[in-house]
C-alpha positions as CSV (number, residue, x, y, z in Angstrom):
1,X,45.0,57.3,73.2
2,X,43.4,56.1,76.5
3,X,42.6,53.2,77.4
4,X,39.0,51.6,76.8
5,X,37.5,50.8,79.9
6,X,36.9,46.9,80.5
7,X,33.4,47.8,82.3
8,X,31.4,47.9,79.0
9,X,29.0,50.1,81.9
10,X,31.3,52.8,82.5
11,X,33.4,52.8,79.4
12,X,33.4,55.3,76.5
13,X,34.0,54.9,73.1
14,X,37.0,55.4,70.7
15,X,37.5,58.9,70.2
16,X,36.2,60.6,66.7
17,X,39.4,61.8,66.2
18,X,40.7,58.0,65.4
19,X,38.7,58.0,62.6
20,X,39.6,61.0,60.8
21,X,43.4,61.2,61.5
22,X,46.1,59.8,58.9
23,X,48.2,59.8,62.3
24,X,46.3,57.1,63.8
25,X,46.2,54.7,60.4
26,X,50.0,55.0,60.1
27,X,49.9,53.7,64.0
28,X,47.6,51.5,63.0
29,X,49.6,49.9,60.7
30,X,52.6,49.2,62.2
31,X,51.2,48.3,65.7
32,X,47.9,46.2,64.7
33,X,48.5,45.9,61.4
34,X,51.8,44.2,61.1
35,X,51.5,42.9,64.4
36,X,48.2,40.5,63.4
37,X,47.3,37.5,61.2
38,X,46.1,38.2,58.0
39,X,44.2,35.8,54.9
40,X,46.4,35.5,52.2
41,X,44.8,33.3,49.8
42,X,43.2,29.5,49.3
43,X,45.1,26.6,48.3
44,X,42.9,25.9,45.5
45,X,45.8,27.7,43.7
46,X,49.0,25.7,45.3
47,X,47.9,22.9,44.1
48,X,50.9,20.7,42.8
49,X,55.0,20.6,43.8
50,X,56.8,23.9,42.7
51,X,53.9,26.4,42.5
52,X,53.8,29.9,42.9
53,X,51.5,32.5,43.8
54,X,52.7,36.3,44.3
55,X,50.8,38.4,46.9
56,X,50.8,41.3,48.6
57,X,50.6,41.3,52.5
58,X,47.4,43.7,53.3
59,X,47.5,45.6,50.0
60,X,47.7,48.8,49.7
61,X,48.6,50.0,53.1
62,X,51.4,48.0,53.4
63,X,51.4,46.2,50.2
64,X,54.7,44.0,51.3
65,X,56.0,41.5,48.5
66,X,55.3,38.2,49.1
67,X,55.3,34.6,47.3
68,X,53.0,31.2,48.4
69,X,55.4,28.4,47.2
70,X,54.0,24.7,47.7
71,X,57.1,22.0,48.7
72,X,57.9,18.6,48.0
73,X,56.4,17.5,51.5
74,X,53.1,19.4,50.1
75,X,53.5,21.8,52.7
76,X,53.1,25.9,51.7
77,X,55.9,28.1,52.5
78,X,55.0,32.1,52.8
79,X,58.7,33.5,51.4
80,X,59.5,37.3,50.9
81,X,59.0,38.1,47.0
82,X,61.9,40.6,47.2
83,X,65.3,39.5,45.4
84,X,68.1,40.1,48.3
85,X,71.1,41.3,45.7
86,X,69.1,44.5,44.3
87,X,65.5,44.0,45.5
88,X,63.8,43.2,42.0
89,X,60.3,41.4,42.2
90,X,61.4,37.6,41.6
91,X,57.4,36.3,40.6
92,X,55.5,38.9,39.2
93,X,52.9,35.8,38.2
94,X,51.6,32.4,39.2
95,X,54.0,29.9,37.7
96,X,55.6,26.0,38.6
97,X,59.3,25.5,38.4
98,X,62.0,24.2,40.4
99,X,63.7,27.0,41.5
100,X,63.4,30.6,41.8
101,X,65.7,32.8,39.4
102,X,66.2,36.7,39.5
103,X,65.2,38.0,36.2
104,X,67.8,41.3,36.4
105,X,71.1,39.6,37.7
106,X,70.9,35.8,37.5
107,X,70.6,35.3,41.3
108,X,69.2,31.6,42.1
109,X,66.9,30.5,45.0
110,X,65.5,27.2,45.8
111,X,61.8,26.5,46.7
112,X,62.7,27.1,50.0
113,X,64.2,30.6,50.0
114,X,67.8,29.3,49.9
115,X,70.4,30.7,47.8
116,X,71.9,28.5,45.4
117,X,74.2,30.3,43.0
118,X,74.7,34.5,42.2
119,X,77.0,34.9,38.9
120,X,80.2,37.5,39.4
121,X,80.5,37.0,42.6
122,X,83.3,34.6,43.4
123,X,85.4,37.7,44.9
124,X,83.1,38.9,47.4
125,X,84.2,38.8,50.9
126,X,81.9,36.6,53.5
127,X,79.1,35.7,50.8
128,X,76.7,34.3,51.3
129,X,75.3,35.3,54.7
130,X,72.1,34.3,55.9
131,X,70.7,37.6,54.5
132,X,71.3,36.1,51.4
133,X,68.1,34.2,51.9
134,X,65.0,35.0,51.5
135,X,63.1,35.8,54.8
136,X,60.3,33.8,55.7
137,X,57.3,34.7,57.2
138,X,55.4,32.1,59.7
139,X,52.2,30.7,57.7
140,X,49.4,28.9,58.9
141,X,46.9,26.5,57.4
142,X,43.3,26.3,58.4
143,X,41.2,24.1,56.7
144,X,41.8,26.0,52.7
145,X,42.6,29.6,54.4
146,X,46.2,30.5,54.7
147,X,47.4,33.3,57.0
148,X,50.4,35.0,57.5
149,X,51.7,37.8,59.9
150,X,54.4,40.3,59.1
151,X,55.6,40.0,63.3
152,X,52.8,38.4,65.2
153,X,52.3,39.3,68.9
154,X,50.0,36.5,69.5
155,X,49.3,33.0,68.7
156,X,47.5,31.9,65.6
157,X,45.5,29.5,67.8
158,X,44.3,32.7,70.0
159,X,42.8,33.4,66.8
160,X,40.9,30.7,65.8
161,X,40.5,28.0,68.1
162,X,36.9,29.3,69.1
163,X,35.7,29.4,65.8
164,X,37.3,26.0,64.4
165,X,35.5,24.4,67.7
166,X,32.3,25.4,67.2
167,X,32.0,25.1,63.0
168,X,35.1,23.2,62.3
169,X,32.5,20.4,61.5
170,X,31.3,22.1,58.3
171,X,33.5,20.6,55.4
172,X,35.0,23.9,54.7
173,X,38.2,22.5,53.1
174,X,35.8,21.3,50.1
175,X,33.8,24.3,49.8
176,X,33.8,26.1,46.1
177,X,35.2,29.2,45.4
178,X,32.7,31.5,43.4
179,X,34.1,34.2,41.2
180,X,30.9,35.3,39.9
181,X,29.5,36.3,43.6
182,X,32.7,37.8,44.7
183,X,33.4,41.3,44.4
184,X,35.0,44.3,45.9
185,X,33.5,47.1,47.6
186,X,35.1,50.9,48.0
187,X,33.6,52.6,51.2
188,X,34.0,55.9,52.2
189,X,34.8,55.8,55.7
190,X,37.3,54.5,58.1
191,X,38.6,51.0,58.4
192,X,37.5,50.8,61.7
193,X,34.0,52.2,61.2
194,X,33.1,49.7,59.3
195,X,34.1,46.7,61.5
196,X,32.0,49.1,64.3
197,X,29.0,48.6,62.2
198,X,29.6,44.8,61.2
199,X,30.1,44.0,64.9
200,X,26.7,44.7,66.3
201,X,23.5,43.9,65.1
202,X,21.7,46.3,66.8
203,X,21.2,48.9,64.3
204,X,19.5,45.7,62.0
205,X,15.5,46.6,62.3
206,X,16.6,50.4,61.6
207,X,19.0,49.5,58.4
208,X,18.2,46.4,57.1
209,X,14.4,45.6,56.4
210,X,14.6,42.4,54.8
211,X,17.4,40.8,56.8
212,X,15.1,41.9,59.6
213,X,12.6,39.6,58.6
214,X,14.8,36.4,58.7
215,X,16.5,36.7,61.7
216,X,15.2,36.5,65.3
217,X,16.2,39.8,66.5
218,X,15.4,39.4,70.4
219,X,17.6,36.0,70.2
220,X,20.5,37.4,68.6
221,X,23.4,36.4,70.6
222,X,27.4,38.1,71.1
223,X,29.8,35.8,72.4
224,X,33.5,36.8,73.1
225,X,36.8,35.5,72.6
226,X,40.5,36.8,72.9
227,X,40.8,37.7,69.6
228,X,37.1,36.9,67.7
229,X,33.5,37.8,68.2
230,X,30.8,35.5,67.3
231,X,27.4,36.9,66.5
232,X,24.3,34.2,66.4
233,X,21.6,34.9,64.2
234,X,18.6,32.4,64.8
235,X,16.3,31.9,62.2
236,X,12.5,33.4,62.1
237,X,10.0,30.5,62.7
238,X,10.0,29.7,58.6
239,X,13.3,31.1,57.8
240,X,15.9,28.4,56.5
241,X,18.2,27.9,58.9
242,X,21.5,24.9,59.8
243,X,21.0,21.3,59.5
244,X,23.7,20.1,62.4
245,X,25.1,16.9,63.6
246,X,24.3,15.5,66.9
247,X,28.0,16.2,67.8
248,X,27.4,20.2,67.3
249,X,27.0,22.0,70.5
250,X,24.6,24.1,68.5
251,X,22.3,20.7,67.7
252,X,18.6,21.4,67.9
253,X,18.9,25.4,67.4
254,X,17.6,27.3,64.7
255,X,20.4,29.3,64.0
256,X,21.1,31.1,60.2
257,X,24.2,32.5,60.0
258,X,27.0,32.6,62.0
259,X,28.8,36.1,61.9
260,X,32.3,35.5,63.0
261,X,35.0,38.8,63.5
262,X,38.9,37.3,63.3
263,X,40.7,40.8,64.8
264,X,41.6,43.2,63.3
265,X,39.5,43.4,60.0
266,X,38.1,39.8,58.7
267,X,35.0,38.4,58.7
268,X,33.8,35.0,58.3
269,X,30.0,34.5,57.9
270,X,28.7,31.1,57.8
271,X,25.7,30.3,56.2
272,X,23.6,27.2,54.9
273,X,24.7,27.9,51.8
274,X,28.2,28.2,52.7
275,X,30.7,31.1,53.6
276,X,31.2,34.8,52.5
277,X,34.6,36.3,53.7
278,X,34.9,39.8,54.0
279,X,38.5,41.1,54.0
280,X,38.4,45.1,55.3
281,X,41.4,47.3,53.9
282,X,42.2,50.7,55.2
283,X,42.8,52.8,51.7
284,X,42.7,56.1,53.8
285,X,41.6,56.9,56.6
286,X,38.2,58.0,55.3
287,X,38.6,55.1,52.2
288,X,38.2,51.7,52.5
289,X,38.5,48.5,50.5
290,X,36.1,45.4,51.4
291,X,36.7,42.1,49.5
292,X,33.9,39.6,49.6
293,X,34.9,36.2,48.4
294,X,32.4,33.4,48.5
295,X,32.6,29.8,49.2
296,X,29.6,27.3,48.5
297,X,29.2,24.7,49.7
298,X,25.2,24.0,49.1
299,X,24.0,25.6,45.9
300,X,20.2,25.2,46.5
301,X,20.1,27.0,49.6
302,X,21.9,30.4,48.2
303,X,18.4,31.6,47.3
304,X,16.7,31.5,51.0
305,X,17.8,33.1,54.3
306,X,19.8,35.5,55.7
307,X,22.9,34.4,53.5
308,X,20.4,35.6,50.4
309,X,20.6,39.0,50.3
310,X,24.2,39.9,50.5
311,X,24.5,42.6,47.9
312,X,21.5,44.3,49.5
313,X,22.8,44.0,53.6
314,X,25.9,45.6,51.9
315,X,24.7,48.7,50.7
316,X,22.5,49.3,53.4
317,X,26.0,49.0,55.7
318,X,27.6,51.2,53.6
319,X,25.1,53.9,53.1
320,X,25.0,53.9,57.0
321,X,28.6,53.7,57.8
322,X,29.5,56.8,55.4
323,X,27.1,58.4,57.3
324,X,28.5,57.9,60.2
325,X,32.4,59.1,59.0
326,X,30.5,62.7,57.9
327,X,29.1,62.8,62.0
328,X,32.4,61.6,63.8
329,X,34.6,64.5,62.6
330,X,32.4,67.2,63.8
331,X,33.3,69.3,66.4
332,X,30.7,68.7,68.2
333,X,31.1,64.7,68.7
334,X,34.0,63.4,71.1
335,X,32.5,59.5,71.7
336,X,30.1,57.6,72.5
337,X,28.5,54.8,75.0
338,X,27.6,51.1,74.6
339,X,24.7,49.3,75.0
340,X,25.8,46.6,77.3
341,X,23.2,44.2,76.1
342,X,23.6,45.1,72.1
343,X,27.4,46.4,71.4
344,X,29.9,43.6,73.6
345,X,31.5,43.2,70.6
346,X,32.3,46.8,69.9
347,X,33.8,47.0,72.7
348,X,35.5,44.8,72.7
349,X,37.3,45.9,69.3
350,X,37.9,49.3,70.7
351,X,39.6,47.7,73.4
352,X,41.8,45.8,71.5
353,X,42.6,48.8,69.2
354,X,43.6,50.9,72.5
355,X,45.9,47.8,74.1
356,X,47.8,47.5,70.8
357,X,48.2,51.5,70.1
358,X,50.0,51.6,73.4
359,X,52.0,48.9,73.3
């Protein structure tokens, strides 16, 4: 792959080709993939000493075993799921206890990954090793959201110190999970394609009608950050829009939603109402998996603004980005330009993509 030029004037984009190749997904994987932060889970579900809460780190495509364990110090440990005497599951389901114990040969953990006791094996040589822990993985806390990396290349702070400065003043840690407005979506079309779409908003007066009408289309604003793109969407003259604090820097703007990108695949759009988060997950190459998980935080405002019409923006995107996977593996397309003004923040993904594939 080459490299993406930084001169959003001169540079091309990604090739068709990365689209439509199960090479460039298994690449993917290991080198961004594995390489990056991912969201795990709330802590609404940690919350007392002892409990437990299996995962699955970016499942299916690398679907690695995984267990959330909250400790005495109520802090959350991220611990491989993975017994290390014969690799049986050791929580297949939420529970609280004090310990952690194999259910095929007996083999004992504490709470923190430490092995405690293993029955039969008094005559093995050099045993235990530090093997005979479980691996942990590093885990970070922001605000309810827990992330994890497999073997992170960056910081976690590179990640999301612009967005925790600029809405870290929303209560977010006391925001409500909704079940009954989150769901999961099955695309058609690359991974990447759809963060593409999701990452400008220029093609919103040709897709999306009504969101059209609530946002200010000639204010919409890209900003760009190491790892993160914010997109602002100000609010039509009577659309609803933020209430914010003097302390905001955003204080006296009629903004509606902030769309916020966390690289490689998240998506963390605030509204008045509260926050949808959109979790992208490459299937195939030409499959996809998005999970929207909402979080309220004002229950009379779901009804109003650019936040209202979630369901409706989302299969608009996806009609539009399926499209798009049918026209990228002709023969006849190789890539594309940007609009400087309109698609920063595409670039600015397919850069990151090309920096990390040859690393």
């Amino acid at each position: 792959m080459k490299p993406i030029s930084s001169n959003i004037k001169d540079a091309k984009t990604l090739n068709g080709d990365f689209y439509t190749s199960k090479d460039y997904l298994n690449k993917a994987k290991i080198k961004i993939f594995e390489s990056s932060w991912q969201l795990l889970s709330d802590t609404s579900h940690l919350s007392s000493v002892g409990f437990k809460k299996p995962i699955q780190f970016l499942e299916p495509l690398i679907s690695e075993p995984l267990v959330l364990i909250k400790q005495k110090d109520l802090t959350i440990k991220c611990l491989s799921n993975v017994c290390t005497h014969r690799g049986n599951i050791l929580v297949n389901e939420k529970n609280k206890s004090k310990e952690i114990v194999c259910k095929y040969h007996g083999r004992r953990f504490n709470n923190c990954g430490k092995l405690l006791s293993m029955p039969e094996f008094s005559d093995v040589n050099n045993f235990p090793t530090e093997n005979d822990h479980l691996t942990e993985l590093p885990l970070k806390n922001w605000k309810q959201f827990l992330f994890s990396s497999m073997n992170p290349t960056y910081k976690f702070d590179e990640l999301i110190k612009e967005m925790d400065n600029r809405i870290g003043w929303m209560p977010i840690e006391k925001f409500k999970f909704d079940p009954n407005s989150s769901k999961d979506y099955f695309v058609n079309a690359n991974w990447a394609l759809y963060c593409d779409n999701y990452l400008e908003g220029f093609h919103i007066p040709f897709v999306h009608g009504a969101l059209n009408k609530t946002l200010d289309y000639d204010n919409y604003q890209t900003e760009l950050s190491s790892f993160s793109v914010l997109q602002l969407g100000y609010a039509e003259e009577n659309s609803i829009c933020f209430d914010f604090p003097i302390k905001s820097i955003d204080y006296g703007k009629k903004i509606a939603a902030y769309y916020y990108w966390l690289f490689p695949n998240m998506m963390f759009n605030f509204y008045p109402w509260g926050l949808s988060v959109n979790i992208v997950k490459p299937i195939k190459y030409n499959l996809t998996k998005v999970e929207f998980r909402s979080y309220v935080w004002d229950k009379s405002k779901r009804q109003s603004g650019a936040g209202s019409i979630l369901d409706k923006v989302e299969m608009e995107d996806e009609k539009i980005v399926e499209n798009v996977q049918k026209g990228v593996g002709s023969k006849f397309y190789k890539n594309g330009r940007f609009s400087p003004k309109m698609e920063k923040g595409v670039h600015h993904f397919h850069k990151l993509i090309s920096e990390f594939l040859v690393l």
